[in-house]
C-alpha positions in Angstrom: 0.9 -27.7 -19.5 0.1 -28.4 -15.7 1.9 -31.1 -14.2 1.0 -34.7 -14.2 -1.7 -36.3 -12.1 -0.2 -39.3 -10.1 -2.2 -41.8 -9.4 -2.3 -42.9 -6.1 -1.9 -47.0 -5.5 -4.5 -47.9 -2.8 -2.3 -48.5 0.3 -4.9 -50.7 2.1 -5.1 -54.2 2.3 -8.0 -56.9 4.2 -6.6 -60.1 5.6 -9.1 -62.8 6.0 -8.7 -65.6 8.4 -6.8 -66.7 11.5 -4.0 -68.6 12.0 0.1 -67.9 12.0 0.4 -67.0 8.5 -2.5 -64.6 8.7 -0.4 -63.1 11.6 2.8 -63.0 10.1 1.3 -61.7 6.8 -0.3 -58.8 8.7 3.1 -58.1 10.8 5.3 -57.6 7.3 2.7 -55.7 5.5 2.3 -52.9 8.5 6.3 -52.7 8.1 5.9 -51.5 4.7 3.7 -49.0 5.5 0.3 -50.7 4.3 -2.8 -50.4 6.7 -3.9 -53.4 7.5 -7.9 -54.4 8.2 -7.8 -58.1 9.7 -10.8 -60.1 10.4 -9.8 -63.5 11.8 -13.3 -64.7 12.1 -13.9 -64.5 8.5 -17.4 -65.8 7.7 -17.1 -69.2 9.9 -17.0 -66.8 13.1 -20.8 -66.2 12.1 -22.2 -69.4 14.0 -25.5 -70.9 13.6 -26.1 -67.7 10.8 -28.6 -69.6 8.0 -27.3 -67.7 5.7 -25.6 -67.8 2.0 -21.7 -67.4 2.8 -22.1 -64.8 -0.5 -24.6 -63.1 1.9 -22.4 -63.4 5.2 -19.2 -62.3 2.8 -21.4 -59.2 2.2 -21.4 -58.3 5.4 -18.5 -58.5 6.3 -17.4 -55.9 3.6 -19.9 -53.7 4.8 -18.5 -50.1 5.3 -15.3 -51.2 3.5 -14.0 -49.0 0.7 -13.6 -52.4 -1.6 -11.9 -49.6 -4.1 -9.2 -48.8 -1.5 -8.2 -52.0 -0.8 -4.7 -53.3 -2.6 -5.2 -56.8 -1.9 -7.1 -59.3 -0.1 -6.0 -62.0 1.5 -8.0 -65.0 2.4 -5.2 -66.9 5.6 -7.6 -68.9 6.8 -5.6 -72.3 8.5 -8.3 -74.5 7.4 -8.6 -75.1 4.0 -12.5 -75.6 3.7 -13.0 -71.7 5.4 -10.5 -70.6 3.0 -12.1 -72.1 0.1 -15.8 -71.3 1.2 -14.0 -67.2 1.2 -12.7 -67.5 -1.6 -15.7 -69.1 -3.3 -18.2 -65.8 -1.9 -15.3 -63.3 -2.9 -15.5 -65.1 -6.9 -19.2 -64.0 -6.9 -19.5 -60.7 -5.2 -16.0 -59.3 -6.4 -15.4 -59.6 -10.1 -11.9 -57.6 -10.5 -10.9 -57.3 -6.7 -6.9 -58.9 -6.4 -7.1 -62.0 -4.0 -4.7 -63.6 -2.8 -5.0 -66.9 -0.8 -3.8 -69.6 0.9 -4.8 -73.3 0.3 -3.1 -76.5 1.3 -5.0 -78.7 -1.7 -2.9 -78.3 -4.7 -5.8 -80.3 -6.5 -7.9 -77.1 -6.7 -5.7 -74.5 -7.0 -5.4 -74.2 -10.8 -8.5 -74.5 -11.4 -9.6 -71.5 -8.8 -7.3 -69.6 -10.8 -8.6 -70.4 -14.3 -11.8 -69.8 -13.2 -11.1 -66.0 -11.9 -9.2 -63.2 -12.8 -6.6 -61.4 -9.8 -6.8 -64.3 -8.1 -3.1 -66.0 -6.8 -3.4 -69.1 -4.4 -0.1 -70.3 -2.8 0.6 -73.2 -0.9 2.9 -72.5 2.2 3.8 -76.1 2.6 5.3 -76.2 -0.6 6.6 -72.9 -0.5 8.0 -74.0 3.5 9.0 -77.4 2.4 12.9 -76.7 0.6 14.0 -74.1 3.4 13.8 -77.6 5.9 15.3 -79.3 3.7 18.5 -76.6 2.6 18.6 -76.8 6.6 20.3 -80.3 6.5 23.5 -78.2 4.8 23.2 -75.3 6.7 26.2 -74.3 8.9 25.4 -73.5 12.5 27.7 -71.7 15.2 26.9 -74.2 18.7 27.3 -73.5 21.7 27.8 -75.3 25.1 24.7 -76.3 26.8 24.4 -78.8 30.0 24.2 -81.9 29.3 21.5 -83.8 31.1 21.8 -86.7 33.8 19.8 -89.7 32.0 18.6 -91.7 34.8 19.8 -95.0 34.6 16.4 -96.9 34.9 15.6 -95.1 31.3 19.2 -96.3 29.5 17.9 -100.1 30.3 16.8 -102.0 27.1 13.5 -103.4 27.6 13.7 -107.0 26.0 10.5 -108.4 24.1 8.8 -111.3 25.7 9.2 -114.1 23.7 5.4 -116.0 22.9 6.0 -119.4 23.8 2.7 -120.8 23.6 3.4 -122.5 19.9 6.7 -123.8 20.7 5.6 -125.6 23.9 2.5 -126.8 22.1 4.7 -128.3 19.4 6.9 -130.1 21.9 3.6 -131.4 23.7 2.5 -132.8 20.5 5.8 -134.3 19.8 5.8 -135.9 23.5 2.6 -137.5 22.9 3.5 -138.9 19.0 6.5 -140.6 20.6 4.9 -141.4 23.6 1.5 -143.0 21.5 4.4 -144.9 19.2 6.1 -146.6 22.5 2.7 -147.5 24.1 1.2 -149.5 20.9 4.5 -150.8 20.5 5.1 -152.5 24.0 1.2 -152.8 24.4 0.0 -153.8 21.3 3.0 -155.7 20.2 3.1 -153.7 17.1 6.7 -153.1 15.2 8.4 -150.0 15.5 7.7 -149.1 11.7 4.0 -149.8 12.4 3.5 -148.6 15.6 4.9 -145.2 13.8 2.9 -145.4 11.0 -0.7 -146.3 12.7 -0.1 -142.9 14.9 0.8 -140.6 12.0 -2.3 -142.0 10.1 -4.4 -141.8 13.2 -2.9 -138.2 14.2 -3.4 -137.1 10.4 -6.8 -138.3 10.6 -6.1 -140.4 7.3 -7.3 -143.7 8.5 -6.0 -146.5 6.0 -7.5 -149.4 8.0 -4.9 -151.4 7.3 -4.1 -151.5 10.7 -6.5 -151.2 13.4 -7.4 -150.9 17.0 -10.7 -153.7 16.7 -8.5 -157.0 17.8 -6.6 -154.5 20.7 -6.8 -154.8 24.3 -9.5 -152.4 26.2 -6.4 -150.4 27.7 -5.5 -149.9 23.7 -8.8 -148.7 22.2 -9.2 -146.2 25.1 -5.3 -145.2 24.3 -6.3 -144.4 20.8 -9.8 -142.7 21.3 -7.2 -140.3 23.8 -4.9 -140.4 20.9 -7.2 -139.0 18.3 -9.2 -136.4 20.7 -6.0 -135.2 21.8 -4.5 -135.2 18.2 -6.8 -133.1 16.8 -6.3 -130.3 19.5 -2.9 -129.9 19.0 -3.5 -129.7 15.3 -6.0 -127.1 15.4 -4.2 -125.3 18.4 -1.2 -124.6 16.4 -2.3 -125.0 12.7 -4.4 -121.5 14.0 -1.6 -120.2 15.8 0.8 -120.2 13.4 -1.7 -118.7 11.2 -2.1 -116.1 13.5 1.7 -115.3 13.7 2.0 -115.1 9.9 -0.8 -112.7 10.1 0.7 -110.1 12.7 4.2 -110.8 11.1 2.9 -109.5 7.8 0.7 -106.7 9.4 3.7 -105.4 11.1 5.8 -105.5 7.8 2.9 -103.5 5.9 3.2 -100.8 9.0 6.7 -101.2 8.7 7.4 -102.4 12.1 11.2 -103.5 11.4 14.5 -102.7 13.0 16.4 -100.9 10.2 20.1 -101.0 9.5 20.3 -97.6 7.8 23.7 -95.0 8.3 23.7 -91.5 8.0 20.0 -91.7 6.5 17.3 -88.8 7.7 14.3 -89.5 9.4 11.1 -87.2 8.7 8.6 -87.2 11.5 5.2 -86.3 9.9 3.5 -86.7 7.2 0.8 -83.8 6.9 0.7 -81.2 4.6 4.3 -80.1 5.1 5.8 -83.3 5.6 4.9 -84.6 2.3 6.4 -82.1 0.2 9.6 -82.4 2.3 9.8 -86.3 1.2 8.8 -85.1 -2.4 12.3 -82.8 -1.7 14.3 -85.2 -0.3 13.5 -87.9 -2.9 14.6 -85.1 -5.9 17.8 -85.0 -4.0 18.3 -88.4 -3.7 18.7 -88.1 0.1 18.4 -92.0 2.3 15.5 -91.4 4.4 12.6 -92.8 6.4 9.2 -91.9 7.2 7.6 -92.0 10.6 3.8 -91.3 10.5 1.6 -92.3 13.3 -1.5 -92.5 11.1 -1.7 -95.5 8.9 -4.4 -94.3 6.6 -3.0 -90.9 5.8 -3.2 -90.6 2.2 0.2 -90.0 1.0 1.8 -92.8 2.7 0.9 -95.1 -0.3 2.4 -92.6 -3.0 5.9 -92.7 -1.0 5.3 -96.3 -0.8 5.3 -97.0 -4.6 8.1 -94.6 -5.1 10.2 -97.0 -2.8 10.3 -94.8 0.3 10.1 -96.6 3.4 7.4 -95.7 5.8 7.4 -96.6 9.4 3.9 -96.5 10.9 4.2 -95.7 14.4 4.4 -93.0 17.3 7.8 -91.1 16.4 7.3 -89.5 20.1 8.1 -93.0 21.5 11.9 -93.7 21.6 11.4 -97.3 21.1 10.2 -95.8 17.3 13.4 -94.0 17.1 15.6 -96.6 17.7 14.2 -99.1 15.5 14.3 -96.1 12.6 17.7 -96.1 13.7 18.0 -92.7 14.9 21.7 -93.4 16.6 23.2 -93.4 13.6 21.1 -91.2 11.7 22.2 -88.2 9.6 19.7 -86.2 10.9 16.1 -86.3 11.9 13.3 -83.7 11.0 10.2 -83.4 12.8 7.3 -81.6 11.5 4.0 -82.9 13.6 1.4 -80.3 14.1 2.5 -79.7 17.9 5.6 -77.5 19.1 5.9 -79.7 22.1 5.7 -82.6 19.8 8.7 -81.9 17.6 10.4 -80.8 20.6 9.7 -84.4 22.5 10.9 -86.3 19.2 13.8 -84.0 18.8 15.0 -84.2 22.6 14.4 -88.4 22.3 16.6 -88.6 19.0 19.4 -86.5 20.6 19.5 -88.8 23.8 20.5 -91.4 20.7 22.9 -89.6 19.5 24.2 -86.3 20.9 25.6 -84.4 18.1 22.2 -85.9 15.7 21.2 -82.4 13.5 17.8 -81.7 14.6 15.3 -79.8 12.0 12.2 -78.7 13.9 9.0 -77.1 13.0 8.1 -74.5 15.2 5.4 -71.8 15.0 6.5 -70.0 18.0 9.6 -67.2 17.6 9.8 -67.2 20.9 10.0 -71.1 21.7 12.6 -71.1 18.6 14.6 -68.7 20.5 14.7 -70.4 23.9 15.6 -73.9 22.4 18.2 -72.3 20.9 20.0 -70.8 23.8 18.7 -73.5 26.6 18.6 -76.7 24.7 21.1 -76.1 22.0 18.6 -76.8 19.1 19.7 -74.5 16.0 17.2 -75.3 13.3 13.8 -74.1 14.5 11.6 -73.4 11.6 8.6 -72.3 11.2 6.4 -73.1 7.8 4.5 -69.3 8.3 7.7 -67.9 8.8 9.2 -68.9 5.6 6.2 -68.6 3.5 4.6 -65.2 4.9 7.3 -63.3 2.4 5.8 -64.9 -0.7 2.8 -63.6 0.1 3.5 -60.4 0.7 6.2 -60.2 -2.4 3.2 -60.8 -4.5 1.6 -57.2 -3.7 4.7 -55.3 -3.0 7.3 -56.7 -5.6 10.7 -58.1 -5.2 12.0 -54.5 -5.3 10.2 -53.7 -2.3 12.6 -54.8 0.9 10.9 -55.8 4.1 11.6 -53.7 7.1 13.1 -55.7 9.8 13.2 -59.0 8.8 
């Protein structure tokens, strides 16, 4: 008997999309020997092309062995290009492997009931646990110079004080005690009548029981005075008080208070990674405070109802920090979609507290590496980073070890 055909595994793999992931997919996969096609334009990169995105996906497989490849992957960083691949690859690829990337947990199982080969991941809540372990994990610091905080920035700016009700309030007083005086000494009245014709005439009650049409000229005038004058004050601060019970409640529902919390986290963010890290910390029963900047993200009234507090403000502001109490924080993890971003909100909560654990996102290595040794920041991570080996462990196996990482 001749020896035994082996079957060879096709060793080529297409990556669809753009974005860090798509990178960092492509990087791990060429260290285990695949070869690698990438199109980062996908079929959005097509413009103003009228046609189908089935017709557009076709060619862009044009002179593509679609037997050779091992996988597909569909990395696109926006989920609507993603989805609009994926759809197109459902209809012109019945038994092709695909593997993909989408952010919308909503849709996911049903993509993958609907087609065969297909796996779809989410790298946020793949990402989301690493940043979270990162509150435990042990770090080796070193010394690194510690800045000269100009003094004008250490100064607390105190909150003017609205004093327009107050001082209307005393006004109004003034002129109820000095209306009760005048009719008293003018208009001969009795102290405990001359109080209770200005209350009734400020009230705008009116009994009649006592009245101005017997009074002295300098009396009636007194009164008209009295009443015009009466009824600005009222509606002056009847709508300004209003007004202030307004904005006070507004700024509760934003969650504009100063909080008392110790050794509580702070998570700055709540996109698609931040969100599964709250989900995280809340199954560990971790102490910790949101800080989104936009009030009408959708999570914010889930995390609500589970009795998480969410602070609706800029977390890049320190004044935001400090009333989230970041100065006696446990530690404070920033995930906003901007490296420079994290890095301002981490810098601002270390000015709080100096030895505050900071938990960054980061897509760059490189940035990771230099706040690392120049600004002493440990936990740089990267959601891409932490997810890309899922990805590629579903095509090579958990067997398969990845060169160099």
């Amino acid at each position: 008997m001749g020896a035994p055909i082996r079957i060879m595994k096709p060793t080529q793999v297409l990556i669809l999309g753009v974005g860090h992931l798509a990178f960092r997919v492509r990087r791990c996969l060429e260290q285990c020997g695949y070869v690698v096609l990438h199109k980062p334009e996908g079929i959005s990169g097509w413009g103003h092309d009228l046609r189908s995105p089935t017709e557009k996906a076709a060619l862009l497989f044009a002179g593509i062995d679609v037997k050779s490849l091992a996988m597909v992957y569909v990395l696109d960083e926006n989920d609507d290009r993603s989805l609009e691949l994926i759809m197109a690859l459902m209809v012109l690829y019945e038994d092709l492997p695909i593997t993909a990337s989408l952010y919308n947990e909503n849709i996911i199982a049903h993509l993958e009931a609907a087609r065969r080969g297909l796996r779809i991941l989410n790298p946020a809540r793949i990402a989301a646990p690493a940043f979270v372990a990162a509150l435990d994990q042990q770090v080796t610091r070193v010394s690194v110079p510690k800045p000269e905080i100009p003094k004008a920035a250490s100064i607390k700016r105190r909150r003017r004080r609205d004093l327009l009700v107050p001082l209307l309030v005393g006004a109004f007083h003034v002129m109820v005690l000095g209306a009760i005086v005048f009719f008293h000494y003018q208009e001969g009245m009795s102290w405990i009548d001359s109080l209770y014709f200005v209350v009734v005439t400020v009230a705008t009650v009116g009994y009649g029981d006592i009245n101005l049409l017997e009074s002295t000229l300098a009396g009636r005038l007194f009164g008209i005075a009295l009443i015009m004058a009466s009824t600005v004050f009222i509606w002056l601060i009847f709508s300004l008080t209003i007004n202030y019970i307004l904005k006070a409640r507004t700024e509760l529902a934003l969650g504009h208070r100063r909080y008392r919390y110790r050794k509580h986290i702070i998570l700055c963010g709540l996109g698609r990674l931040g969100f599964f890290i709250a989900q995280e910390l809340q199954r560990r029963g971790e102490k910790f405070i949101v800080i989104e900047i936009n009030e009408h993200a959708p999570q914010i009234e889930y995390l609500r109802n589970q009795g998480i507090e969410v602070y609706i403000g800029n977390a890049r502001l320190s004044g935001v920090l400090q009333r989230t109490n970041a100065a006696h924080a446990r530690a404070v993890i920033s995930v906003i979609d901007n490296d420079l971003g994290n890095l301002e909100i981490g810098l601002n909560a270390r000015s709080l507290q100096p030895e505050l654990r900071l938990i960054l996102r980061v897509f760059d290595d490189a940035m990771a590496q230099v706040l690392k040794e120049k600004l002493g920041i440990y936990l740089s991570l990267s959601t891409s980073a932490v997810a890309d080996k899922a990805f590629v462990r579903l095509l090579t196996g958990d067997d398969l070890p990845l060169k160099g990482r």
